[in-house]
N, C-alpha and C positions, 0 to 999 in steps of 0.2 A: 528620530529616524535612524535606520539600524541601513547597513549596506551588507544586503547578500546575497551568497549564489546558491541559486537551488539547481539541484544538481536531477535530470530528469522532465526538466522544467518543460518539457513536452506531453507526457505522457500522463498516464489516466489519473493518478495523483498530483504528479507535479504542477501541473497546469492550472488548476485550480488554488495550489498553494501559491505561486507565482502571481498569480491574479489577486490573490485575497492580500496580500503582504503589499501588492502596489497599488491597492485603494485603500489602505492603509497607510500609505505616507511613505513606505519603504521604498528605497534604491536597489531594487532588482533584480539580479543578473541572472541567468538563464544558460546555464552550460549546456553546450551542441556541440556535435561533430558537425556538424553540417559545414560547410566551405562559405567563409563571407560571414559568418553567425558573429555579430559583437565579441561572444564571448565562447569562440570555438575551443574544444579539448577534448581530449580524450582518455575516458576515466582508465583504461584498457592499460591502455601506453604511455599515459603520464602526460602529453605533448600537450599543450598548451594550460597546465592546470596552473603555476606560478605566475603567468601572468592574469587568469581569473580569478586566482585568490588573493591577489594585490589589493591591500586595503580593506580587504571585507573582515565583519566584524563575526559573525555567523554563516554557516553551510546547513542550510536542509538538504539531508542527501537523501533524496527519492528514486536512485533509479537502480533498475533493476535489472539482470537479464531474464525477463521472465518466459521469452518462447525458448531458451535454453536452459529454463529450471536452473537460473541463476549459476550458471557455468564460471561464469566468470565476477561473479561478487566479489569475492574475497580480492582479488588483484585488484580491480578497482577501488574495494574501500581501503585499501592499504597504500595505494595510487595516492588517493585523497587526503588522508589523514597525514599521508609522509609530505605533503605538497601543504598540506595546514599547519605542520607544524613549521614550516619551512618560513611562514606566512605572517608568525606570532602567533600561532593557536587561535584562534578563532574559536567561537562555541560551536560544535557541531549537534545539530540534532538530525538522531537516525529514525527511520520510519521501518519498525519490523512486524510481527503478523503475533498475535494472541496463541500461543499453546507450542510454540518454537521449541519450547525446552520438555514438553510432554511427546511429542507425535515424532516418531519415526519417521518421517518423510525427508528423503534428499533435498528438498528444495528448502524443508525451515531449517535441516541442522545448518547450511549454509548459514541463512541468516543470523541462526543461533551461535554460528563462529563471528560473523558482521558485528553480532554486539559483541562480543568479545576484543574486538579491536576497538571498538568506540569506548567500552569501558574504560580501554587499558591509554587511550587517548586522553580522557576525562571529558566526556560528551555526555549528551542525554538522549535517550531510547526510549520512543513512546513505541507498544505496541499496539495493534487497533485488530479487531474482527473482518471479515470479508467484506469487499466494497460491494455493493448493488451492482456496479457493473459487474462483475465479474459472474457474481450470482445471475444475471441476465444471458450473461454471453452463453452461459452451460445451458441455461433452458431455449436458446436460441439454435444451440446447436443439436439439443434433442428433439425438438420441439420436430425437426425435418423427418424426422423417423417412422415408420408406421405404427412403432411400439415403443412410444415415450419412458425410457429406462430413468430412474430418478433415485441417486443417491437416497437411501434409507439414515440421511443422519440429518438433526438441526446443524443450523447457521444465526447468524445476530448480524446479518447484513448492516452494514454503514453507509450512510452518502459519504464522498471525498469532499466535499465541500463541508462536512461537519468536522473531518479529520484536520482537515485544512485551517480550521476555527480555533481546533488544543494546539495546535502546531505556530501559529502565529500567538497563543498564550505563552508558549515556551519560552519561541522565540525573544519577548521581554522578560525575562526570568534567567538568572541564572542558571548557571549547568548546575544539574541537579540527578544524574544517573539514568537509573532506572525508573522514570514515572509511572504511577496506574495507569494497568489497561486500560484501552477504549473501546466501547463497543458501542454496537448499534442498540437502540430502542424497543427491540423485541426481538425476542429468540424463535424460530419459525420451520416448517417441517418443509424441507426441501421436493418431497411431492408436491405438497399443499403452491408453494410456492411457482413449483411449474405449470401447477394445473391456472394458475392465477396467469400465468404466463400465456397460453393457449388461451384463456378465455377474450382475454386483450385482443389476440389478435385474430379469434374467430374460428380456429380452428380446434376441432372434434377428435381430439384422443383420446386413448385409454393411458395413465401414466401407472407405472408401477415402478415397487419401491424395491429396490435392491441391494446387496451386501457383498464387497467385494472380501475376499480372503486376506488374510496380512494384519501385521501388527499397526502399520497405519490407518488401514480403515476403521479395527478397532479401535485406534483412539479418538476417531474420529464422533464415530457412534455413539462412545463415551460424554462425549461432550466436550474433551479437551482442550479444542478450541474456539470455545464461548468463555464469554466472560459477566455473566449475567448480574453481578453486584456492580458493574461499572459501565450501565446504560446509560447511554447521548439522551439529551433530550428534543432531538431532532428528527429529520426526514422517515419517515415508513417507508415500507416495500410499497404499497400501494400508493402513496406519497408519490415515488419515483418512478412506479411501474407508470402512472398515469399521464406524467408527463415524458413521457419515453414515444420518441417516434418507433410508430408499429412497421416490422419488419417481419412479411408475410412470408 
């Protein structure tokens, strides 16, 4: 039995990694801000991180600023990692995104600076492909439209609960850098995909497939961010899609 804090331990990843690591046998902890939270801190400002890294032996650091396109990552894992070392170094394992070091996008070079700092800690960095939520929320949110607009590129969606499966492998493994990508079980055309999305839940669009300008959308289109040699052998989109309460 290992003692540790996942960092995020609410949110769409975390949560699930927290759950799997404590029917597992594992001791816990769950970094919040929240007020009263066991094990309150704040990645941000540092305050409370020395006394939730008392004793732990590993950090799964899953969280992320993601409605501010990860603003504030960098200060946080540096938060973290300055408050582990503080700690006895603990193993850290980061959770980053499949094609970080290909795609021009603001939000991976962040993370593609995040492993930069976990490298230079001596942690390990699994990256993974798009989660199904996330691929849900987009078609959730075009889905309202009268003109279903749908990224013209593939995805390798993942369940986080398969993510959650390499990540408690790690976690009894030594630090080991940079491990193989993980992706989801099939590569899938994000039309296709939204129109799978409408049909669930009854309603009658037309979707079409679109191309944004920019060096990021081409890497996108490319493929960049697939990982097709290092398929889960876990949950499908229709897998998930089916048991997903429908949101009309």
């Amino acid at each position: 039995m290992k003692r540790i804090l996942v960092t995020g331990s609410t949110g769409t990843l975390g949560r699930p990694v927290a759950e799997l690591l404590t029917s597992l046998g594992h001791d816990v902890r769950g970094l919040s801000r929240r007020p009263g939270a066991a094990y309150q801190g704040d990645l941000v400002s540092g305050a409370g991180l020395d006394a939730a890294l008392d004793g732990v032996d590993t950090v799964v650091h899953c969280a992320s600023d993601t409605r501010r396109q990860g603003k504030t990552d960098l200060a946080a894992t540096r938060n973290l990692l300055d408050a582990a070392a503080r700690a006895g170094h603990p193993h850290v394992v980061f959770v980053s995104i499949v094609g970080v070091d290909r795609i021009p996008y603001p939000y991976y070079r962040i993370k593609l600076e995040a492993e930069g700092l976990i490298g230079a800690y001596g942690g390990t960095t699994l990256r993974a492909t798009q989660f199904h939520d996330f691929v849900l929320a987009g078609a959730r949110i075009f889905a309202k439209l009268p003109l279903v607009l749908a990224p013209d590129v593939k995805v390798q969606p993942i369940a986080t609960h398969d993510v959650a499966v390499r990540i408690a492998e790690l976690v009894d493994q030594p630090v080991a850098g940079r491990v193989d990508d993980l992706g989801g079980p099939e590569v899938l055309y994000v039309p296709d995909l939204f129109r799978s999305y409408l049909e669930r839940i009854g309603r009658h669009r037309r979707v079409v497939p679109v191309r944004l300008p920019g060096a990021a959308f081409r890497a996108f289109h490319d493929g960049e961010h697939l990982t097709p040699a290092h398929r889960s052998g876990g949950e499908r989109w229709s897998g998930f899609l089916g048991g997903t309460a429908v949101e009309r």
